[in-house]
C-alpha positions as CSV (number, residue, x, y, z in Angstrom):
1,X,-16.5,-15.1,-26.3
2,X,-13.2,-13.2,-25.5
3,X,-11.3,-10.8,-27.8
4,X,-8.1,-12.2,-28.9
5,X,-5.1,-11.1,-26.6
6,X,-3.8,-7.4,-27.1
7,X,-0.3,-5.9,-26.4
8,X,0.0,-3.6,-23.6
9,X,0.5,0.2,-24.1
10,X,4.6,0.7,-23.6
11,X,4.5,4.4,-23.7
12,X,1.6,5.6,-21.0
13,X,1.9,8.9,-21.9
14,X,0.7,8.9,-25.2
15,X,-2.9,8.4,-23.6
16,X,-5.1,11.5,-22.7
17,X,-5.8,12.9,-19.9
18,X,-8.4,11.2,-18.2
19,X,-11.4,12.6,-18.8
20,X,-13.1,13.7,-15.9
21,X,-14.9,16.2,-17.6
22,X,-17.4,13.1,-18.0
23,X,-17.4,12.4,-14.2
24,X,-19.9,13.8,-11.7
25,X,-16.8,15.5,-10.3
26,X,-19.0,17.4,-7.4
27,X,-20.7,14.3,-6.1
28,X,-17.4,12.3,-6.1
29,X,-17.0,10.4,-2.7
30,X,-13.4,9.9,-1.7
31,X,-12.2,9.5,1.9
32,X,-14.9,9.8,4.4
33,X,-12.8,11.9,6.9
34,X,-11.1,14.1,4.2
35,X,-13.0,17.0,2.4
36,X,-11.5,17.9,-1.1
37,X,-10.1,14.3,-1.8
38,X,-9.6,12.4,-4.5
39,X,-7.1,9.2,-6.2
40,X,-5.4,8.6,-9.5
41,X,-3.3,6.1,-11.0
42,X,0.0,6.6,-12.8
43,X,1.3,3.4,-13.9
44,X,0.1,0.2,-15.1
45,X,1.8,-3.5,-13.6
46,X,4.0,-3.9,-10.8
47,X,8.5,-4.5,-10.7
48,X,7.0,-7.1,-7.6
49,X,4.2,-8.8,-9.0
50,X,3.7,-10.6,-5.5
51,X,2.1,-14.0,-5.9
52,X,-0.2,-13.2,-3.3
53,X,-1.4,-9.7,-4.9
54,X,-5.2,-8.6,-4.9
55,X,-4.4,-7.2,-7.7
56,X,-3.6,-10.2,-10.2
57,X,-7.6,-11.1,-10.3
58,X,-7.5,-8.0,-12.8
59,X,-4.8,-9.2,-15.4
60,X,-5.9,-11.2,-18.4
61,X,-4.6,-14.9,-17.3
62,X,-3.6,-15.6,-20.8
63,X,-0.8,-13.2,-20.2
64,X,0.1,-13.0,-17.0
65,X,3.4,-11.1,-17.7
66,X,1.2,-7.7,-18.1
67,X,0.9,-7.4,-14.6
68,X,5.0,-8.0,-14.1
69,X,5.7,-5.6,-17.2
70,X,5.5,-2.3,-15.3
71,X,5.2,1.0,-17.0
72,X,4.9,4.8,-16.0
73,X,3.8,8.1,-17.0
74,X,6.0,10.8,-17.2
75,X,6.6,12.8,-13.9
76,X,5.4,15.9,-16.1
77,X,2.7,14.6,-17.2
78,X,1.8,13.0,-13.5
79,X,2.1,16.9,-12.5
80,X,-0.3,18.2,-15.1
81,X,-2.7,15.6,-14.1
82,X,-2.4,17.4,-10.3
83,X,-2.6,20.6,-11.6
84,X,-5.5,20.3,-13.3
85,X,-7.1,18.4,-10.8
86,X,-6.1,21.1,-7.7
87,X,-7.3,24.3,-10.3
88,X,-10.5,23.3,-11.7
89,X,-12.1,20.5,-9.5
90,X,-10.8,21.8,-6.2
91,X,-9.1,18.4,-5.4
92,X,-6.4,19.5,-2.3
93,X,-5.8,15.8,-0.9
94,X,-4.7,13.3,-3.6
95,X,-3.7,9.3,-3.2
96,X,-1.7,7.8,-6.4
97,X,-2.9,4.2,-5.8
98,X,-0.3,3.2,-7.8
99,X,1.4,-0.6,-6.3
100,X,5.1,1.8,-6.3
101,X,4.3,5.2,-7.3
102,X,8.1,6.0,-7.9
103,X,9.4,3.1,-9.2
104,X,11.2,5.3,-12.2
105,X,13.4,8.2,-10.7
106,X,13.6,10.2,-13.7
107,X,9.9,10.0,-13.4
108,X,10.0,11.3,-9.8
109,X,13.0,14.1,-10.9
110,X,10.8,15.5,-13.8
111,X,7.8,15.4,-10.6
112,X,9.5,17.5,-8.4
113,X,10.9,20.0,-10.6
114,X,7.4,20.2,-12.1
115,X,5.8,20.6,-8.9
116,X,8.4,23.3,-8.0
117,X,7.5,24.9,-11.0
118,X,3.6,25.0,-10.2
119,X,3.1,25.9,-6.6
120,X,-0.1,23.7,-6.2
121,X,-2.0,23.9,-3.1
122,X,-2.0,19.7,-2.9
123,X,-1.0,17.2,-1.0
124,X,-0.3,13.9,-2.2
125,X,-0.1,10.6,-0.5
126,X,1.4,7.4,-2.4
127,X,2.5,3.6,-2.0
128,X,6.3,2.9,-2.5
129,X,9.0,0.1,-2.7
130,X,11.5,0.6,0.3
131,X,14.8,0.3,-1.9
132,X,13.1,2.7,-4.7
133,X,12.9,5.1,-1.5
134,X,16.3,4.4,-0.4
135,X,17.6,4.9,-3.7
136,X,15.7,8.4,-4.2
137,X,16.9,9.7,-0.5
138,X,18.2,13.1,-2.2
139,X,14.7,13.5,-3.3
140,X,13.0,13.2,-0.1
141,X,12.9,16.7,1.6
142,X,11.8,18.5,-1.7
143,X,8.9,15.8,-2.5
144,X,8.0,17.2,1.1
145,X,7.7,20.8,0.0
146,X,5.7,20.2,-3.0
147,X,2.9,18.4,-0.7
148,X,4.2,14.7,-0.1
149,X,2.4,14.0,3.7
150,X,2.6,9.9,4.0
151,X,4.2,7.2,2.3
152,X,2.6,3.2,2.4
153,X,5.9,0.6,2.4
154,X,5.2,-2.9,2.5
155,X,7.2,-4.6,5.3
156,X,6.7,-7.9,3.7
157,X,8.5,-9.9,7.2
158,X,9.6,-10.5,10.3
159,X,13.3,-11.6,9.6
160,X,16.2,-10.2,6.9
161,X,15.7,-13.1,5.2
162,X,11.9,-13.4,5.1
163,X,12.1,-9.7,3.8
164,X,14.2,-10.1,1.0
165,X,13.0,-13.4,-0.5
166,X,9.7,-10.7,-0.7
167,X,11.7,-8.3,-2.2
168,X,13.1,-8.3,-5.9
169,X,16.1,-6.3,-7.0
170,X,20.2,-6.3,-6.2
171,X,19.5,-3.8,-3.5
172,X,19.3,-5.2,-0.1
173,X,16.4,-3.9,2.6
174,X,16.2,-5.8,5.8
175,X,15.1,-4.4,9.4
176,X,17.9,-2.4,10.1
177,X,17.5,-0.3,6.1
178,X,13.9,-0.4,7.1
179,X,14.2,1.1,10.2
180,X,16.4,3.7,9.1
181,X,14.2,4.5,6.2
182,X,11.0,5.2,8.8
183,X,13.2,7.4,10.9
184,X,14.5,9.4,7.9
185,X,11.5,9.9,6.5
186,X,9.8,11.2,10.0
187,X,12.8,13.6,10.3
188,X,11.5,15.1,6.9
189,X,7.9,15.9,8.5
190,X,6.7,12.7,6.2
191,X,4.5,9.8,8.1
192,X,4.5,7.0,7.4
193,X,2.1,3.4,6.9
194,X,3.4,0.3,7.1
195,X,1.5,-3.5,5.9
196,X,2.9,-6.7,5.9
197,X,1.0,-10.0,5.6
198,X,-0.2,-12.9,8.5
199,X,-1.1,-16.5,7.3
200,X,1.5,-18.1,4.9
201,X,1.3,-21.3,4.8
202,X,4.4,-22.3,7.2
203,X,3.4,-19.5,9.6
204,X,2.9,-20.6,13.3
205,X,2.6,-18.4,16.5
206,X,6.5,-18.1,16.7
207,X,7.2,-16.6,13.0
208,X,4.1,-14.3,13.5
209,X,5.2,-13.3,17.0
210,X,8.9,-12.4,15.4
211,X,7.1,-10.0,12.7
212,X,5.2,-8.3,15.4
213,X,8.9,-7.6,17.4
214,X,10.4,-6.2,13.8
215,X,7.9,-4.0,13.2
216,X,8.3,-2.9,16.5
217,X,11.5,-2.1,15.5
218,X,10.8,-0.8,12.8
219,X,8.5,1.7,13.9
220,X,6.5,3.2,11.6
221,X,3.5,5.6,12.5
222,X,0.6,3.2,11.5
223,X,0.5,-0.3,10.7
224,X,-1.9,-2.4,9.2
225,X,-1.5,-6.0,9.3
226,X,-3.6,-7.9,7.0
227,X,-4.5,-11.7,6.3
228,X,-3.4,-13.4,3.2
229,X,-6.3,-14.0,1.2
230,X,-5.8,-16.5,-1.7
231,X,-7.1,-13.5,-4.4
232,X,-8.7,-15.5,-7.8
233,X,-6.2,-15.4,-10.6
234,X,-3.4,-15.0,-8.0
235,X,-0.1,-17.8,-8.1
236,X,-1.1,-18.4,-4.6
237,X,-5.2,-18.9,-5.2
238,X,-3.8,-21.9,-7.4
239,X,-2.1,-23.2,-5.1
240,X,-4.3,-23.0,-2.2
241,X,-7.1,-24.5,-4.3
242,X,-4.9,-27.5,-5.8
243,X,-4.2,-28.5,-2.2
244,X,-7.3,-27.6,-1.2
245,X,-7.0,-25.5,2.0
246,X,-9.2,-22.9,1.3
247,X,-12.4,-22.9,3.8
248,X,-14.3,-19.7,3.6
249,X,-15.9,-19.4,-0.3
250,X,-17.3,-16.2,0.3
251,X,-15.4,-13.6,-1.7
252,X,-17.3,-11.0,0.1
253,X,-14.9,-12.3,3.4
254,X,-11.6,-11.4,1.1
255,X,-11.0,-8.0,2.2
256,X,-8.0,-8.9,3.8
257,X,-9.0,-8.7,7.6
258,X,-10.7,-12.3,7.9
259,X,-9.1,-15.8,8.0
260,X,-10.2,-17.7,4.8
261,X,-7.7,-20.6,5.4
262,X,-6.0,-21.5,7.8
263,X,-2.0,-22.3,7.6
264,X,0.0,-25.2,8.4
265,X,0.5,-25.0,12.7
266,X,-2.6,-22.4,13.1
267,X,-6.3,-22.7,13.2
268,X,-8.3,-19.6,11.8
269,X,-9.2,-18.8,14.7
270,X,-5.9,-19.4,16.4
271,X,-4.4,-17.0,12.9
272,X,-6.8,-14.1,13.9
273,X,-6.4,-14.1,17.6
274,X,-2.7,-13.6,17.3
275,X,-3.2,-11.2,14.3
276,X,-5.1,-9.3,17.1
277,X,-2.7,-9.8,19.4
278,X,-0.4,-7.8,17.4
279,X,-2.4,-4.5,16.9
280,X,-2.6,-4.0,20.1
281,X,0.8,-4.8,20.9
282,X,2.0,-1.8,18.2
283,X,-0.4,0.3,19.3
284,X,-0.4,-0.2,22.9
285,X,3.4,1.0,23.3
286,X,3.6,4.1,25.1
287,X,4.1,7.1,23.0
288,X,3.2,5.8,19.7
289,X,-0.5,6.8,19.3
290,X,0.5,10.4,21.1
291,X,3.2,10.7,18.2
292,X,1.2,10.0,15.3
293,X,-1.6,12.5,16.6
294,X,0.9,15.6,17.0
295,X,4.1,15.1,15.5
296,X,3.4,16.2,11.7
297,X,2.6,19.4,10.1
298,X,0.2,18.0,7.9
299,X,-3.6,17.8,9.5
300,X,-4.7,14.7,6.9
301,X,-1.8,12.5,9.1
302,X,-3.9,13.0,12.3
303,X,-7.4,12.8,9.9
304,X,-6.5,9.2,8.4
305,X,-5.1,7.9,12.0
306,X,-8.7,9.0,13.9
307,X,-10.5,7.3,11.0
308,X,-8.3,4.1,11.1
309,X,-8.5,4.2,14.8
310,X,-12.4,3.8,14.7
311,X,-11.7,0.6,12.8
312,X,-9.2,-1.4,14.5
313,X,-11.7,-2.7,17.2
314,X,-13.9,-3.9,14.3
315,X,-10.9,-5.6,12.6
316,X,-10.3,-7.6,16.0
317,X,-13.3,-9.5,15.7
318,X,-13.5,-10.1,12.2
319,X,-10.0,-11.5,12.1
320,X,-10.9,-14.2,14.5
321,X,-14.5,-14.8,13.7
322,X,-16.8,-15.4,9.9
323,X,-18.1,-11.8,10.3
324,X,-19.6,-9.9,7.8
325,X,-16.9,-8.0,5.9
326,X,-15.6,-5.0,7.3
């Protein structure tokens, strides 16, 4: 039996802090490679709402617009969170998993001059929308100084116009905005990590080829490239299933980095091999690796590639083959 349908909570901040008083704070595993670490979430739903999300398996399927109804805590409230996480558990590396952790800009104002305020001794990694970015540019070199290392943007295609039918808003990001966001960015001693999807259902070898050359472009410090996995609850999971192309069952295979269907001119197989392809071709190009090792100030840059790096030849093979997952 299920409860009947609630509201959502408009106004985030009138929650309390979380409690991690509760929490077995001292035996808390984070990232393997980074001591001190820890993540927290800011916001609830997501401006994009993607129909290919991992994330819509979570919303309640009777209201679906939950997960496009975003909503935020304060920025002041985000940096009380940080303090007290930095002063009395000793956290010094923090990841907002938020889907775009500065979707609000007063939310990011009230952050920094909160931040400036407090002098933590933190530094804070988070996923962002490019335009929100863009928009927020003034921002950028003081979220530096109060502990802002690396920034996640979704690519989301290969072409200006496969890029902003993934993108939602009246400002418009293609390659060139992207590229000059990356570059920006790196000026302002802040890496970044880039993802954008293989293995929509009208992809064949060329349109996957032409992502791998914009990103190229592009440039950013680390890419991952994952596989579209039709995600339960997701707009897409419908429609794979109502035209029934999915043909690996086994959720523990949706991670992402294996080929669960295949798409319209590709194989699998054929999917994973050129999703391969593409790492190395990003990371093969001369200079990039040596960059992303020794460019930025911050050691977790370097920490998070080394770890990534001693992945990728796993994520090879279990694009192109039913491995176990990864």
């Amino acid at each position: 039996m299920l409860n009947p349908a609630r509201p959502v909570i408009q106004n985030l901040d009138e929650l309390p802090m979380p409690a991690y008083d509760l929490f077995p704070m001292d035996k808390y595993y984070g990232y393997s490679v980074i001591p001190n670490y820890n993540e927290a979430v800011t916001s609830r739903g997501c401006e994009g709402a993607c129909h290919f999300c991992y994330e819509w398996w979570l919303v309640d399927p009777r209201n679906p617009r939950d997960f496009t109804s975003h909503r935020t805590r304060g920025g002041r409230a985000v940096a009380d969170e940080m303090e007290l996480l930095n002063k009395k558990y000793g956290v010094k590396a923090l990841t907002f998993m938020d889907d775009d952790f500065n979707s609000d800009r007063q939310k990011m104002v009230e952050l920094v001059e909160a931040l400036e305020e407090k002098k933590l001794d933190m530094s804070w990694f988070c996923l962002s929308r490019a335009q929100n970015l863009i928009r927020d540019a003034d921002l950028v070199p003081r979220l530096r100084k109060v502990g802002l290392y690396q920034i996640l943007i979704g690519i989301d295609g290969g072409t200006d116009e496969e890029i902003a039918e993934a993108r939602k808003g009246p400002m418009k990001v293609g390659v060139k905005e992207l590229k000059e966001l990356i570059q920006f960015l790196r000026k302002n001693d802040i890496s970044t990590i880039s993802t954008y999807l293989n293995g929509f259902w009208e992809d064949d070898e060329a349109k996957i080829r032409q992502r791998a050359k914009a990103v190229d472009e592009i440039d950013p410090d680390i890419v991952m490239i994952q596989l579209l996995n039709p995600i339960p609850g997701s707009p897409i999971y419908k429609k794979a299933v109502k035209e029934s192309v999915i043909e690996i069952e086994n959720l523990s295979l949706y991670d992402l980095e294996h080929c669960v269907m295949p798409t319209k001119h590709l194989t699998r197989q054929q999917l994973g091999e050129l999703t391969g392809w593409a790492f190395q071709s990003f990371y093969g190009k001369p200079g990039r690796v040596d960059r992303i090792l020794n460019s930025y100030s911050s050691p977790y840059v370097k920490m998070k590639f080394l770890s990534f790096k001693g992945n990728a030849a796993k994520y090879e093979k279990g694009a192109a083959e039913d491995a176990v997952a990864i």
